[in-house]
RODO-2510 file (C-alpha; in nm, 4 decimals, decimal comma):
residues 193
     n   res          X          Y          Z
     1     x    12,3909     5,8018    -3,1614
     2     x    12,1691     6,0038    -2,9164
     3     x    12,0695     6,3671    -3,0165
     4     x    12,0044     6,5966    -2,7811
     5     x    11,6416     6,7994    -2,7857
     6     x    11,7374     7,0832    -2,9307
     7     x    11,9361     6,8656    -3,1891
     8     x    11,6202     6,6993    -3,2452
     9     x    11,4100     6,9891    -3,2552
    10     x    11,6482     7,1613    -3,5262
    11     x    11,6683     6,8347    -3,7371
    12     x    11,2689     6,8490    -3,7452
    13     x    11,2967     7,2027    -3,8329
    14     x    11,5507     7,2088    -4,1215
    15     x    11,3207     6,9266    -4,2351
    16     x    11,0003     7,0423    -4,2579
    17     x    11,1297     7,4082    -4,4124
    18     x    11,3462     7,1974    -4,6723
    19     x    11,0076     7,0099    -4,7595
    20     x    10,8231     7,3580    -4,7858
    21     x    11,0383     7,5124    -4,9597
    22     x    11,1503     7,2598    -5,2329
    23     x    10,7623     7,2631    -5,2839
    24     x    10,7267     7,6123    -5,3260
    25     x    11,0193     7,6265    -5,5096
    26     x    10,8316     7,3848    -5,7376
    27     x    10,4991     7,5646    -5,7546
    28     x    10,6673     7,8895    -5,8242
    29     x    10,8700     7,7372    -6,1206
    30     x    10,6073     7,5611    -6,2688
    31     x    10,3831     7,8840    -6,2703
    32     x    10,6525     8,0547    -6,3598
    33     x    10,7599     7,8214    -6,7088
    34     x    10,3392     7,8001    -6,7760
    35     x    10,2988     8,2019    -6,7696
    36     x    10,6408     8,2708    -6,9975
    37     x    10,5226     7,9568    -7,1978
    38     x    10,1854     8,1357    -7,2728
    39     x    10,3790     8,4755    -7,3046
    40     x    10,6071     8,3422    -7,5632
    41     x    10,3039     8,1998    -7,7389
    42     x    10,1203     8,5007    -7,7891
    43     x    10,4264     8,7341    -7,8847
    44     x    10,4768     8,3914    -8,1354
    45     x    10,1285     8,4360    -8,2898
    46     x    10,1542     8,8394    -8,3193
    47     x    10,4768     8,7600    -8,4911
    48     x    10,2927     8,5323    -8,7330
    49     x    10,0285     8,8002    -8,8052
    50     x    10,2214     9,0652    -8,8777
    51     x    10,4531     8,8585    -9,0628
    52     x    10,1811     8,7362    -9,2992
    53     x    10,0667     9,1281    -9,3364
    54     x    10,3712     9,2095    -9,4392
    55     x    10,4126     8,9388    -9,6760
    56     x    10,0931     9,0156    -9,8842
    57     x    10,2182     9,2529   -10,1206
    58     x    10,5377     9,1296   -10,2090
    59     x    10,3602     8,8093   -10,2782
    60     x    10,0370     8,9970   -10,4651
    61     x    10,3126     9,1481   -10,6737
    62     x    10,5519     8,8643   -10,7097
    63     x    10,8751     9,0770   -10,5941
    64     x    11,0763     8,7613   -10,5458
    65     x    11,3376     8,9848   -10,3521
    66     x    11,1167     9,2093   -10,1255
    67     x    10,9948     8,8776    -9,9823
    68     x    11,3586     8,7219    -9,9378
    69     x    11,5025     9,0766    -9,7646
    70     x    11,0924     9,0603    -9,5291
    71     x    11,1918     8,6719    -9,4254
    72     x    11,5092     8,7710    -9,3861
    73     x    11,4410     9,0787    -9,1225
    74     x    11,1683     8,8209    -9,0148
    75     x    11,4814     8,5834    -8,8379
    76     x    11,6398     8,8440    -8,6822
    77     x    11,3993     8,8097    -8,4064
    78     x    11,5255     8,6222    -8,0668
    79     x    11,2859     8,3096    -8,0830
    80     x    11,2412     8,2151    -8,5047
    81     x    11,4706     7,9505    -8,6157
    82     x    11,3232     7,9434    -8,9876
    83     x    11,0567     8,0626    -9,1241
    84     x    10,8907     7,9322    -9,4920
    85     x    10,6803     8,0237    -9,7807
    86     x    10,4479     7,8638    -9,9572
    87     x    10,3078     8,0263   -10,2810
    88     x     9,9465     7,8846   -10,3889
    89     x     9,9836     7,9971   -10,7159
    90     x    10,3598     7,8914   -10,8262
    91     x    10,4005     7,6327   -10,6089
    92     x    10,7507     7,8402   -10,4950
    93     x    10,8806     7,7845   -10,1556
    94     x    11,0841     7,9969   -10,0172
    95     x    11,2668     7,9268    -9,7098
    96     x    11,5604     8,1030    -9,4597
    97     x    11,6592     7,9696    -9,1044
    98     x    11,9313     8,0048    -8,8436
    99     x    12,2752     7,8647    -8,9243
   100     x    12,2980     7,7205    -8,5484
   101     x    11,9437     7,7218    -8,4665
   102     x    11,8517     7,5382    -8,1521
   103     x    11,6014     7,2945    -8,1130
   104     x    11,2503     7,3478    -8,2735
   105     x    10,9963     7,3586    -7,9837
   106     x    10,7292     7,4754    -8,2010
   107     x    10,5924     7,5746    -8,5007
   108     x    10,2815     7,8129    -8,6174
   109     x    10,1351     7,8140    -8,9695
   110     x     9,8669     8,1072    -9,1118
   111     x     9,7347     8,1811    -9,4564
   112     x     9,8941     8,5122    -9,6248
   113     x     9,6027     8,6394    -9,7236
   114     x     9,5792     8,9690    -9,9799
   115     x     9,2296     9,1000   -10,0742
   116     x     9,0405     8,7695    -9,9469
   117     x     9,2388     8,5984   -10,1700
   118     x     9,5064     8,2849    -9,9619
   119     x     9,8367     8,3847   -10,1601
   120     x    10,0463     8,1491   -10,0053
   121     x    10,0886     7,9687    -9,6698
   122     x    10,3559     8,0806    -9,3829
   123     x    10,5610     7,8666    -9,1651
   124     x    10,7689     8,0004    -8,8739
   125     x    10,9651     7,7412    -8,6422
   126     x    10,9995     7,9033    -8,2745
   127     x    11,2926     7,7853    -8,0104
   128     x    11,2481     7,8742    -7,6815
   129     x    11,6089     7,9092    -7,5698
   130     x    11,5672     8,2017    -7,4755
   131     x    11,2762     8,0702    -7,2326
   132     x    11,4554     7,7991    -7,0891
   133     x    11,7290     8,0480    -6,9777
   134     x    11,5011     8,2505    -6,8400
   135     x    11,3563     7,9912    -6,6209
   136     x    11,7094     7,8955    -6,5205
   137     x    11,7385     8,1690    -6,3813
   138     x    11,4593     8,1908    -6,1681
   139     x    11,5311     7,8460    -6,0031
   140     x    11,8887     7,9813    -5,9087
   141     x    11,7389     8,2779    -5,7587
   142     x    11,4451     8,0644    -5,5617
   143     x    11,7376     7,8224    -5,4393
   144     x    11,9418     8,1147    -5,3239
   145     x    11,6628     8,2997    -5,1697
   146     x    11,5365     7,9310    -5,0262
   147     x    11,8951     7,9188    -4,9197
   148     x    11,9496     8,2372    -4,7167
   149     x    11,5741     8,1888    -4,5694
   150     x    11,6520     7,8793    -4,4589
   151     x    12,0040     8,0042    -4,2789
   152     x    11,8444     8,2696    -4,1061
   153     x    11,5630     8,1091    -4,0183
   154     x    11,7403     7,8056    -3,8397
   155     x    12,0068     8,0210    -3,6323
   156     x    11,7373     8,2408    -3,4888
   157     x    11,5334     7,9254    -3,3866
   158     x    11,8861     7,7655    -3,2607
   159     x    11,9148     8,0977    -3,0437
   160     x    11,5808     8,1611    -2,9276
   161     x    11,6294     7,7768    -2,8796
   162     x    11,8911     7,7927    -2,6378
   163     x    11,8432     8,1064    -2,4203
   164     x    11,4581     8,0627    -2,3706
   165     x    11,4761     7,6415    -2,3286
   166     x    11,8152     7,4960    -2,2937
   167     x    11,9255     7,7207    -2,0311
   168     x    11,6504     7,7259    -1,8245
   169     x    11,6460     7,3740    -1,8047
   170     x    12,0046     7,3548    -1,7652
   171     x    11,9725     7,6123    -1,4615
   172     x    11,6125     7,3858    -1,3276
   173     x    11,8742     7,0642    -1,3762
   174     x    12,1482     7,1876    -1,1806
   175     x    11,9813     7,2711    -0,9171
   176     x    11,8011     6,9496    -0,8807
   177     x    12,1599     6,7864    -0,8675
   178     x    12,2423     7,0063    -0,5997
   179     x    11,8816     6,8851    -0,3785
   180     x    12,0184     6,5596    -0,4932
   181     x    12,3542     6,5975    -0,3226
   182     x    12,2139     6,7466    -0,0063
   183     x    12,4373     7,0703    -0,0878
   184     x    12,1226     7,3501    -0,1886
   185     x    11,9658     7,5749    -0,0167
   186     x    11,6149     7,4571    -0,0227
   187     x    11,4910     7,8017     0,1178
   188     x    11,5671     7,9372    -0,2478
   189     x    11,3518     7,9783    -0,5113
   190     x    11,4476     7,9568    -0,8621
   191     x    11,4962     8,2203    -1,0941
   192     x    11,2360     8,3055    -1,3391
   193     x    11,3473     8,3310    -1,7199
***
């Protein structure tokens, strides 16, 4: 099958900006799932600290309760799955997690520490559903921006293609047919476009 030049041309085109942007599409989503990644991390380990503040007086004091109702509040936020207790003393655990809790992508331990004394050790399991989501997202917005780019992008060359080359050549071509037949006006000159 023969393509024409500017068929060849705009096959070339749509190439090359398919290649660039599938690889900025990849750059931006891999920066984009290493910065939330980090982000979720440290909003993980804040979680942890506070959580293990919090914890060190209901464990200093025992209150068996006050530490359920903390672990409980504790799971109400968007990325814990579970979260566990560990009491040094009494060898007690005390555990609470999500009824339908996704998959565990990670999980931070601390010391609950009251007075400099280790009372007990904390688990929390993180998810990061809420992540994964977040970098759907992105991708369909890069493809649809990639999308609408590229659309643009390839029927203003196509135009710019055909008014500044295809017709001039067109006009250079038909007048060489007419030299060619003996019918033109050799005195002429072409137009300028």
């Amino acid at each position: 099958m023969q393509y024409s030049l500017a068929g060849k041309m705009m096959m070339t085109l749509t190439l090359v900006m398919l290649c660039v942007s599938l690889a900025v599409a990849t750059l931006n989503y891999q920066f984009t799932s290493r910065e939330l990644s980090r982000q979720q991390l440290r909003q993980a380990t804040t979680l942890l600290e506070l959580a293990a503040q919090s914890l060190s007086e209901p464990l200093a004091s025992g209150n068996q309760a006050q530490i359920e109702n903390l672990l409980n509040e504790l799971l109400r936020a968007p990325d814990v799955n579970g979260l566990t207790v560990r009491d040094s003393r009494t060898q007690r655990s005390t555990s609470v997690s999500q009824k339908n809790a996704a998959n565990v992508s990670f999980r931070l331990n601390t010391q609950v520490m009251h007075h400099g004394q280790a009372l007990a050790m904390l688990d929390i399991e993180f998810n990061n559903q809420a992540l994964r989501t977040t970098l759907k997202t992105v991708l369909l917005q890069n493809l649809a921006v990639t999308a609408v780019l590229l659309l643009a992008t390839l029927g203003t060359v196509w135009l710019l293609t055909r008014r500044h080359i295809l017709r001039p050549v067109k006009e250079v071509s038909l007048c060489l047919a007419q030299i060619a037949r003996g019918e033109a006006d050799l005195s002429k000159r072409l137009g300028m476009v």
